[in-house]
Backbone as CSV, one residue per row, in Angstrom:
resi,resn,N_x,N_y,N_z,CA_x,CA_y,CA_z,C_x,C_y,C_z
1,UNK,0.853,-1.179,0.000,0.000,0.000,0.000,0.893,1.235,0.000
2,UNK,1.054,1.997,-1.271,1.442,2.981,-1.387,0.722,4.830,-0.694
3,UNK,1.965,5.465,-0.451,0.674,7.252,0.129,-0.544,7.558,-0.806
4,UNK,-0.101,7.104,-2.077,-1.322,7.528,-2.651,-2.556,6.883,-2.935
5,UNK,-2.740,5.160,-2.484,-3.741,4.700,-1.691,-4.050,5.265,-0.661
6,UNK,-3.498,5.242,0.181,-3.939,6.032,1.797,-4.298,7.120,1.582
7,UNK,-4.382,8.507,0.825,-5.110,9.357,0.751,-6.375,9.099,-0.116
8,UNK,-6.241,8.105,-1.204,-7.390,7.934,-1.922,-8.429,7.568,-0.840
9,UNK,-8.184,6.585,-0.020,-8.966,5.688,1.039,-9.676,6.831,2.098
10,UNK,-8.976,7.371,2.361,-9.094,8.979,3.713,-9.759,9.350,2.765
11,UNK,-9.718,9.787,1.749,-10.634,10.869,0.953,-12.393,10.009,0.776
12,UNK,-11.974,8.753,0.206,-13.104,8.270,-0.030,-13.902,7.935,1.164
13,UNK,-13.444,7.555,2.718,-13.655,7.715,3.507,-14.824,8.516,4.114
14,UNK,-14.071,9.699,3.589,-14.760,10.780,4.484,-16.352,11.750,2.755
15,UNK,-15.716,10.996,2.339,-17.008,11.532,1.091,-18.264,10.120,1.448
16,UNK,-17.613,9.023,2.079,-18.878,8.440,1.958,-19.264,8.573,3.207
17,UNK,-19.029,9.357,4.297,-19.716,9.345,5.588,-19.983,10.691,5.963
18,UNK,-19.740,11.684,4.585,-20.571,13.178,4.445,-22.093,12.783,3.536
19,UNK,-21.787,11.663,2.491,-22.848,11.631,1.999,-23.950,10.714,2.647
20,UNK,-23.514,9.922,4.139,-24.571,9.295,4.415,-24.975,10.747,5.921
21,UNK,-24.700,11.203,6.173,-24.780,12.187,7.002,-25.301,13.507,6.840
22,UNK,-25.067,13.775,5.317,-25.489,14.954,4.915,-27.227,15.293,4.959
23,UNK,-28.238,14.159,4.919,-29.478,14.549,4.670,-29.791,14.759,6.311
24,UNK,-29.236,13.756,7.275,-29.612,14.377,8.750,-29.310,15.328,9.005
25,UNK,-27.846,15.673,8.899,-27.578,17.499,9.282,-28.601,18.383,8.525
26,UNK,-28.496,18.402,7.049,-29.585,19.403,7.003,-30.930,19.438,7.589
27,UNK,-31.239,18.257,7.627,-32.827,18.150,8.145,-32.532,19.154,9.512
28,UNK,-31.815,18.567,10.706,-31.724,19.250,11.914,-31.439,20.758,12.047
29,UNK,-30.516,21.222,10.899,-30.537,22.460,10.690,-31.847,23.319,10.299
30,UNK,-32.234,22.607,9.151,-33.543,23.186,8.733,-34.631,23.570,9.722
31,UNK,-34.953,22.099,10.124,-36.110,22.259,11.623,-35.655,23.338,12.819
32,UNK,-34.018,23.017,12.962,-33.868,24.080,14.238,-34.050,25.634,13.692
33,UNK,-33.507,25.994,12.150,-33.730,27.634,12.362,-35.678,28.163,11.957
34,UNK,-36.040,26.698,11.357,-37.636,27.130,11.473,-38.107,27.366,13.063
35,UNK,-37.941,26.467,13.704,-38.233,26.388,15.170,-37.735,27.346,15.964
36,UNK,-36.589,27.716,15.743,-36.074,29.303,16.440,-36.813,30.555,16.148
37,UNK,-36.969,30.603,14.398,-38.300,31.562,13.884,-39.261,31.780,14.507
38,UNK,-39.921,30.455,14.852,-41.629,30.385,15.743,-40.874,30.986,16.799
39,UNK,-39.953,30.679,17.777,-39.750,30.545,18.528,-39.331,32.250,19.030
40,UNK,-38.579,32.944,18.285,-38.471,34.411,18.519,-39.738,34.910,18.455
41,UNK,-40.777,34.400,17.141,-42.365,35.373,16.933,-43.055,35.211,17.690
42,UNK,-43.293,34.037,18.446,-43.976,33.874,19.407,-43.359,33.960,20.935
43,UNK,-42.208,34.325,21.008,-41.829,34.294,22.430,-41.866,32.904,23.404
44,UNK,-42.072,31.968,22.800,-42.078,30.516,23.657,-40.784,29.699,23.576
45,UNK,-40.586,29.665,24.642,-39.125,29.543,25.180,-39.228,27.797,25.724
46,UNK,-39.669,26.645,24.986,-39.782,25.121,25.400,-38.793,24.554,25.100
47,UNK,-37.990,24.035,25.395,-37.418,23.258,25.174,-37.801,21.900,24.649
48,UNK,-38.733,21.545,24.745,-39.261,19.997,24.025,-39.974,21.085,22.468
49,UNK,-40.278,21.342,22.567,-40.560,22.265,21.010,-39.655,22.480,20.304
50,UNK,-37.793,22.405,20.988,-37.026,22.373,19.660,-36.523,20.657,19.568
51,UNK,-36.865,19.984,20.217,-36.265,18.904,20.452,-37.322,17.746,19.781
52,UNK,-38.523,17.807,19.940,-39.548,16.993,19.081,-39.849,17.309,17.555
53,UNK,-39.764,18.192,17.433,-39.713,18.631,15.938,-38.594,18.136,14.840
54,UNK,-37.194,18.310,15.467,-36.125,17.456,15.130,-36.417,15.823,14.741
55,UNK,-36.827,15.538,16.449,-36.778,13.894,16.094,-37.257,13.339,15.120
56,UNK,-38.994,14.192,14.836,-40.018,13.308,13.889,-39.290,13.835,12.384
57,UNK,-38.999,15.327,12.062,-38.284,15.470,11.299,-36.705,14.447,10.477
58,UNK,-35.844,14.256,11.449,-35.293,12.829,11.380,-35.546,11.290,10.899
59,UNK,-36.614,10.948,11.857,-37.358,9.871,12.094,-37.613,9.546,10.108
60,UNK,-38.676,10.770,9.960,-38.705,11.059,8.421,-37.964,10.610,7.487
61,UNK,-36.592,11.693,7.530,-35.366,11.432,6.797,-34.602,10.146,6.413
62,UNK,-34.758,9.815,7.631,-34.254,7.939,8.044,-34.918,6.951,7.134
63,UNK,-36.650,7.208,7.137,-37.527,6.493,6.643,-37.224,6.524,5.046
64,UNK,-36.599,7.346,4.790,-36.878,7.735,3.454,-35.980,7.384,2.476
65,UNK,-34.680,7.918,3.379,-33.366,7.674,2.800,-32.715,6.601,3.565
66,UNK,-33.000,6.075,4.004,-32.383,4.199,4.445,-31.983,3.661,3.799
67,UNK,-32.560,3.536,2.713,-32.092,2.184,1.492,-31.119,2.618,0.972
68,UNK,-31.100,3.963,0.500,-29.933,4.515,-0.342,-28.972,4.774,1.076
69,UNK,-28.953,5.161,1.850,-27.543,5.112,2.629,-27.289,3.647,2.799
70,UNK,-28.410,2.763,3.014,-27.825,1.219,3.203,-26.900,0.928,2.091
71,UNK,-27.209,1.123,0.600,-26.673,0.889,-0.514,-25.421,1.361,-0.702
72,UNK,-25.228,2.656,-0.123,-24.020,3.734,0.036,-23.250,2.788,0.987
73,UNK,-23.706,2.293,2.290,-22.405,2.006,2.687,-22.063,0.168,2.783
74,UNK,-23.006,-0.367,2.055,-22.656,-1.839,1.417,-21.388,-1.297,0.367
75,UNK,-22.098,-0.240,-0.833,-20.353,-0.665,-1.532,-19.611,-0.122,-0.877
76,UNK,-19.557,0.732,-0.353,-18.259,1.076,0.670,-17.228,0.299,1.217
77,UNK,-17.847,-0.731,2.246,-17.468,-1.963,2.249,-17.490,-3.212,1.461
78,UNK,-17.874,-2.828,0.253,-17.673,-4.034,-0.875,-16.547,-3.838,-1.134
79,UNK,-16.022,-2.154,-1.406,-14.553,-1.618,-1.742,-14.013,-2.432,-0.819
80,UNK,-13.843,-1.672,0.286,-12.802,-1.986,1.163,-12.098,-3.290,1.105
81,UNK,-13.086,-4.344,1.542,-12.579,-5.711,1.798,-12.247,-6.376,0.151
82,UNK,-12.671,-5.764,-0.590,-11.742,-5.943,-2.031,-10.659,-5.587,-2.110
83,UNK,-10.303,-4.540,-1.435,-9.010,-3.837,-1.227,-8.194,-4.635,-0.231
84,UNK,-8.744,-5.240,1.092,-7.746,-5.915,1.675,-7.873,-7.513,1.133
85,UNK,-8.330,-7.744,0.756,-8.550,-8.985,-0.123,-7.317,-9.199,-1.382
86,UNK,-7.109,-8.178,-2.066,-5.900,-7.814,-2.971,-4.645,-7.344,-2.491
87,UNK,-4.703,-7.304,-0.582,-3.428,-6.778,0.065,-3.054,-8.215,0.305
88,UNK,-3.621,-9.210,0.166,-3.723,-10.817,0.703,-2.887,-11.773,0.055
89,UNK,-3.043,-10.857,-1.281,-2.587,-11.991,-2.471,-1.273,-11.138,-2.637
């Protein structure tokens, strides 16, 4: 295994665990600055009002996009162990 495997691997790494990550962060972002919005116009200061909105928001996301992150990180690890599979031989 040469440096320029090991950065390919780090790089690919970290692109496939932004792209299984990326639809939760936004979701949580999204919901929290809507929920801060209500939350300045109306003056209600709950704490379970920013925290339930998230979850089901999530909950959502999960439901939706499961298969395709499942799919995302099967080849991921299809790579990999192909890769140490060819460090073998």
């Amino acid at each position: 295994m040469d440096s320029s495997f090991a950065l390919y691997l780090g790089r690919h790494t970290l692109e496939t665990a932004l792209v299984i990550a990326a639809p939760i962060l936004l979701t949580c972002m999204i919901v929290g600055v809507v929920v801060t919005l209500f939350q300045a116009v109306t003056s209600v200061r709950d704490m379970s009002l920013t925290i339930v909105p998230k979850l089901l928001a999530v909950s959502v996301v999960i439901l939706l996009f499961g298969g395709r992150t499942l799919q995302v990180i099967l080849g991921f690890f299809t790579e990999i162990f192909g890769h140490i599979q060819n460090i073998g031989h």
